[in-house]
N, C-alpha and C positions, 0 to 999 in steps of 0.2 A: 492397302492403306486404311482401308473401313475394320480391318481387325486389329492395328495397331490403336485406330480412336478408339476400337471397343475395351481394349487392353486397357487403357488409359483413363474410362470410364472406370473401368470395375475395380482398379489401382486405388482411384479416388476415393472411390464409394466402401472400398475395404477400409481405406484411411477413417473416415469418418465414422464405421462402424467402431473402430478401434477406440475414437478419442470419445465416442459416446461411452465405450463398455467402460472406458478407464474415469470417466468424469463419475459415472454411474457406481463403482466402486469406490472410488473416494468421499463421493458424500454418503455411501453405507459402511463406511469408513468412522467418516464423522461422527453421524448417527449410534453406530456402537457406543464410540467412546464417549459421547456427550452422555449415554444415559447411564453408561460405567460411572460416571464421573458424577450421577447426580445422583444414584445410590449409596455413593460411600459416606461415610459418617466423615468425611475431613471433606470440608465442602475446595472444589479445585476449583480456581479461577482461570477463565478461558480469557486469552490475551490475542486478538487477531492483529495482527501488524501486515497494514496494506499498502500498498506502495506500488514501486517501479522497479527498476534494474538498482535502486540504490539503494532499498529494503534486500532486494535478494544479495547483497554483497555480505550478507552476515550476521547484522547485527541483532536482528532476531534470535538468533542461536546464543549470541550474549547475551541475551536479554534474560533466557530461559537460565541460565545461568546463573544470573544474579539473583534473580527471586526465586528458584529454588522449587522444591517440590509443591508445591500447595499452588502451583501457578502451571499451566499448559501456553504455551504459547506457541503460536504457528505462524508461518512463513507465508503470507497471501500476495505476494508481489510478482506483479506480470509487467514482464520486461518492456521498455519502450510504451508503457501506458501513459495514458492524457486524461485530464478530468473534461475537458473539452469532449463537445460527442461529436466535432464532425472533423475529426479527426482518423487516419486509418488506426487507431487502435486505443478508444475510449477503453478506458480500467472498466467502468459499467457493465461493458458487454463480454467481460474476459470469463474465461471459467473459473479464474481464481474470485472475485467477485460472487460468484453462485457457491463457493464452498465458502468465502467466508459468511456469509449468512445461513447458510446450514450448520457450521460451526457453532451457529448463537452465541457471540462470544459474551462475553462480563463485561469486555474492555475493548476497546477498536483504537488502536494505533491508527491515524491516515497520516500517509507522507507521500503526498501527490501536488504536481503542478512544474516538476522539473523538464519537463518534457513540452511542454504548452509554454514554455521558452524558446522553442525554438519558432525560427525567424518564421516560417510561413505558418504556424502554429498561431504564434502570437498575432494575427491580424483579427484573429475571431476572440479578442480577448475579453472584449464585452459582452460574449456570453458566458464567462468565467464563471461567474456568483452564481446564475441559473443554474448549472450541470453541475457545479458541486453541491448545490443544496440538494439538487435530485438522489445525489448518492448519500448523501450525510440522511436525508426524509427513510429510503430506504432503511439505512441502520437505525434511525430512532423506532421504526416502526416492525422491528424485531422482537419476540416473544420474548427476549431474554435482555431487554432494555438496556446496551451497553451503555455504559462510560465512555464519551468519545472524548479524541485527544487528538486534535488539528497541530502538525508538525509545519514549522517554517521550513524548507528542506536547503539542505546544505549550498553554500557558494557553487556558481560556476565558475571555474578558472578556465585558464584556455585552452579548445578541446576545438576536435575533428567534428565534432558533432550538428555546428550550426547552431547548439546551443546559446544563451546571451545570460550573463549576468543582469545587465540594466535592466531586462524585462523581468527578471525575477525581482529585482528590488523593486523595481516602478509597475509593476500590473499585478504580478503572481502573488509577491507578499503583504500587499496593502489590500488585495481581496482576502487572502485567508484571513486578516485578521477582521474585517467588513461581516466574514459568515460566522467566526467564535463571535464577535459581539453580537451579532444578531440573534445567533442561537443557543446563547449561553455557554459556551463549549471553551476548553481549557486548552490552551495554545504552549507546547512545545518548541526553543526556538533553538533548534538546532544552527541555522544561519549564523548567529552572532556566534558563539562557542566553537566555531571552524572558521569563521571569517578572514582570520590571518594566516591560515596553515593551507598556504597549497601542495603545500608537502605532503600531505594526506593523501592528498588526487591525482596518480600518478596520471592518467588521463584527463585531468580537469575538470571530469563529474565523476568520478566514484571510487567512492575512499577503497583506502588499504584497510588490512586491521585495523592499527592504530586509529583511522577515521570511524570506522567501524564499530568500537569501542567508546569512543566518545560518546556515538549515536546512542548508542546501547544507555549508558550512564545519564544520560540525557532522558531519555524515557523512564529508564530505573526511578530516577529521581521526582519525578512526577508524579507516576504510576503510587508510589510509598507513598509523598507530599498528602494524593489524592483521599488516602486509606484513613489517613489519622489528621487529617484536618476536618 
């Protein structure tokens, strides 16, 4: 019995080794290509896009797409994340979070607070404003001073998830927009531009392509607006 716990120790401890070497590579990863990227004579634009499970459905990949070479843009969303930190899986404490600040990006896409909808989630809603300011202070306080862009995130329709609509309307999106005014910050509204299309959400939170593509055009649109206004 005491060599199966031991097994089971050293199981763990291999695990953690792993995710250390592999986190540890990724941001010398980063690091490479950020100073690849700040030697060239065409200066690239680093686009972080942070998020949930509704950022990693793609449209990051669109995104890169549409604005084309002279833009990097990376995929920083950790599934089932909450801006909430006492929550089991605050985006803060994620490893995606430690690479998007190693990244330095130009520009920070946030699209968070889909998750802090749901029902036992939403009771700590009132610490909403505090824990997102805590992540938004972190990014302003990056050497490479992004642009941030607060996403309204898309409807919930009706889903396995516990998830709620009402709380997104009534708590989640009248704070996002409480921390863009307070800190000057430009607001993406994804919500209303999907608000009639559940057709998009074959599960009720997370688009298809098609929704995906939206998202994407949606920030595209901003991101440009932002360049030449």
């Amino acid at each position: 019995m005491s060599s199966q716990k031991g097994i089971g120790i050293n199981r763990k401890k291999a695990a953690a080794y792993i995710i250390v070497l592999l986190v540890s590579l990724s941001i010398a990863a980063i690091i490479i290509e950020t100073s690849l990227n700040s030697s060239n004579s065409v200066k690239i634009v680093r686009v972080a896009c942070i998020g949930d499970s509704i950022t990693n459905c793609g449209y990051p990949n669109m995104l890169q797409t549409s604005l084309g070479a002279n833009y990097t843009v990376r995929n920083f969303g950790s599934n089932s994340s909450t801006v909430l930190l006492n929550t089991e899986k605050p985006y803060m404490y994620q490893v995606e979070f430690t690479l998007t600040k190693h990244f330095l990006p130009d520009i920070a896409v946030v699209m968070l607070g889909t998750n802090d909808a749901r029902a036992d989630h939403f009771k700590s809603i009132d610490n909403f404003v505090h824990d997102y300011l805590l992540l938004i202070n972190e990014l302003q306080a990056l050497e490479s001073k992004p642009k941030i862009f607060l996403v309204k995130p898309p409807p919930i329709f009706d889903n396995a998830f516990d998830l709620k609509n009402v709380n997104l309307v009534e708590g989640i999106i009248p704070r996002i927009e409480q921390i863009a005014n307070q800190e000057g910050l430009s607001i993406i509204d994804v919500y209303a531009v999907l608000e009639n299309h559940p057709e998009y959400f074959p599960d009720g939170v997370h688009p298809n392509s098609d929704g995906a593509t939206i998202i994407a055009n949606e920030v595209y649109n901003a991101i440009l607006s932002s360049e030449t206004s």
